[in-house]
Backbone as CSV, one residue per row, in Angstrom:
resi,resn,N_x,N_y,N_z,CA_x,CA_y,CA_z,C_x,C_y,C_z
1,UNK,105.337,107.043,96.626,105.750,105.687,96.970,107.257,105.629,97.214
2,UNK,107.925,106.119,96.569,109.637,106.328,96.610,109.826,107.093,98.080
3,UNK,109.322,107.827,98.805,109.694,108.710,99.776,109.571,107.668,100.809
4,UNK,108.514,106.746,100.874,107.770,106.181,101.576,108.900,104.822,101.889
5,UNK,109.514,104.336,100.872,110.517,103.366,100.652,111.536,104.057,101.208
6,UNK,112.077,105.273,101.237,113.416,105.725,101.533,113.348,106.353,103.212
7,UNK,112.540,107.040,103.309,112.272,107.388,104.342,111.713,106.631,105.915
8,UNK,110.875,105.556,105.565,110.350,105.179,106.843,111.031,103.731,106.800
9,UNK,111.668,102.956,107.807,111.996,101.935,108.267,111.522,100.340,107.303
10,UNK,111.411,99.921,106.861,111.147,98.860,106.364,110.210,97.660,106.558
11,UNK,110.848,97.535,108.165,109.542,96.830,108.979,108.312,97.274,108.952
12,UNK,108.477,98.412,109.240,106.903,99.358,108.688,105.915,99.062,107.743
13,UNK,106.762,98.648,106.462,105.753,98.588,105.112,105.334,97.280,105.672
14,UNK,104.379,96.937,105.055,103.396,95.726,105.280,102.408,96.080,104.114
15,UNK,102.264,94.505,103.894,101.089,94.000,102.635,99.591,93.955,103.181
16,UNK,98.669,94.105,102.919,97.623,94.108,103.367,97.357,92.532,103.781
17,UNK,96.730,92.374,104.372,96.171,90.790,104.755,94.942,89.911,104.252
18,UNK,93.969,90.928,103.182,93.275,90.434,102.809,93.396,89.630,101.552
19,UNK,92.486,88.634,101.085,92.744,87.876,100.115,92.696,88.407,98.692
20,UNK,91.675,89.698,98.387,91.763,89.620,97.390,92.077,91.305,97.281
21,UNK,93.654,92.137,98.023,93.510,93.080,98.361,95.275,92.764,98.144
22,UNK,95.833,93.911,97.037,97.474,94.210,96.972,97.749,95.308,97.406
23,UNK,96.904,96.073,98.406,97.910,97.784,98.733,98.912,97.192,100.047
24,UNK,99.999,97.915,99.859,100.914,97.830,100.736,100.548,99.147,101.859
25,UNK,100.788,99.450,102.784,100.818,100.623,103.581,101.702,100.395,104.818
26,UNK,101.653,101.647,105.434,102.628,102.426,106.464,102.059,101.621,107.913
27,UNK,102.578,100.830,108.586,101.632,100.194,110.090,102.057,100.955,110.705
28,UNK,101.304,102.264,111.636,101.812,102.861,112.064,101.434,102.755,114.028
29,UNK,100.787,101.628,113.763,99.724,100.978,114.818,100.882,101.025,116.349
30,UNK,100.578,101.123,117.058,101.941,100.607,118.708,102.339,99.321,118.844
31,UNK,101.402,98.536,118.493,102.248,97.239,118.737,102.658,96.697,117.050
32,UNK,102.464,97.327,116.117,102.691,96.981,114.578,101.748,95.389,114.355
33,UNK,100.840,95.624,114.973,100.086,94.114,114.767,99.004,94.548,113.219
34,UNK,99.245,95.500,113.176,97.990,95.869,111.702,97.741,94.665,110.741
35,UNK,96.951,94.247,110.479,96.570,93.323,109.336,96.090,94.354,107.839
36,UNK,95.277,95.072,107.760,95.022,95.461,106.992,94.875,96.735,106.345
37,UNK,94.669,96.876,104.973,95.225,98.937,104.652,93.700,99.091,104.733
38,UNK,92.995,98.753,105.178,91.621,99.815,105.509,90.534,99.233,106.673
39,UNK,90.014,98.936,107.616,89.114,98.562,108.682,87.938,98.724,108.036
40,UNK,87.348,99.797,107.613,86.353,100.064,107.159,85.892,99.278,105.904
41,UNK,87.100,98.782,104.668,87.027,97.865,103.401,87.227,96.510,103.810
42,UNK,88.821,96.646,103.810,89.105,95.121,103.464,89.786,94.536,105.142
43,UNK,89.297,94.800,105.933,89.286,94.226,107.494,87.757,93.973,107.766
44,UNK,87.147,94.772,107.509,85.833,94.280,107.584,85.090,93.233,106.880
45,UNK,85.824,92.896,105.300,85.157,92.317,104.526,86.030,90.346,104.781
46,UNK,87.125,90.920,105.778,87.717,89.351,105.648,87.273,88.914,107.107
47,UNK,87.067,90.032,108.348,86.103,89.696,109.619,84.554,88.618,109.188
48,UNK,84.060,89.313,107.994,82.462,88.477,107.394,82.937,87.311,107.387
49,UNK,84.610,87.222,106.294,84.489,85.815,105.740,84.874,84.694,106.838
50,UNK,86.159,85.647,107.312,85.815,84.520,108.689,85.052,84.055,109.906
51,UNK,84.420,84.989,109.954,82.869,84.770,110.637,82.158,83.477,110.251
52,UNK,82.075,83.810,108.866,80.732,82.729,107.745,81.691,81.437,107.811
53,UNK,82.955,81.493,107.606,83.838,79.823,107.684,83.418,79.153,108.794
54,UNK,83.348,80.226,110.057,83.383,80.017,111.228,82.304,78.673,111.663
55,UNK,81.116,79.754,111.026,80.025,79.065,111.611,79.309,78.377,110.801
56,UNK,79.799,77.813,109.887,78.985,76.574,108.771,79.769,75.225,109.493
């Protein structure tokens, strides 16, 4: 975590976007639009919830 702070740019780090989700990670994305530290967990699981808000 210390290398990660010293070494890569700042703008970089980003908080995850999900609600009930604290990892920080590296956006290493081209346009830095990343929302979240996993697609497969917690991007997928806040895609459901806003889906289900969506359509009630």
């Amino acid at each position: 975590m210390e290398r990660l702070l010293v070494d890569e740019p700042r703008k970089r780090i980003r908080k995850c976007g999900a609600s009930d989700c604290d990892v920080y990670y590296l956006d290493t994305s081209k346009g830095r639009r990343r929302q979240w530290c996993s697609m497969k967990g917690c991007g997928n699981r806040e895609k459901q919830r806003r889906w289900r808000c969506a359509t009630q």
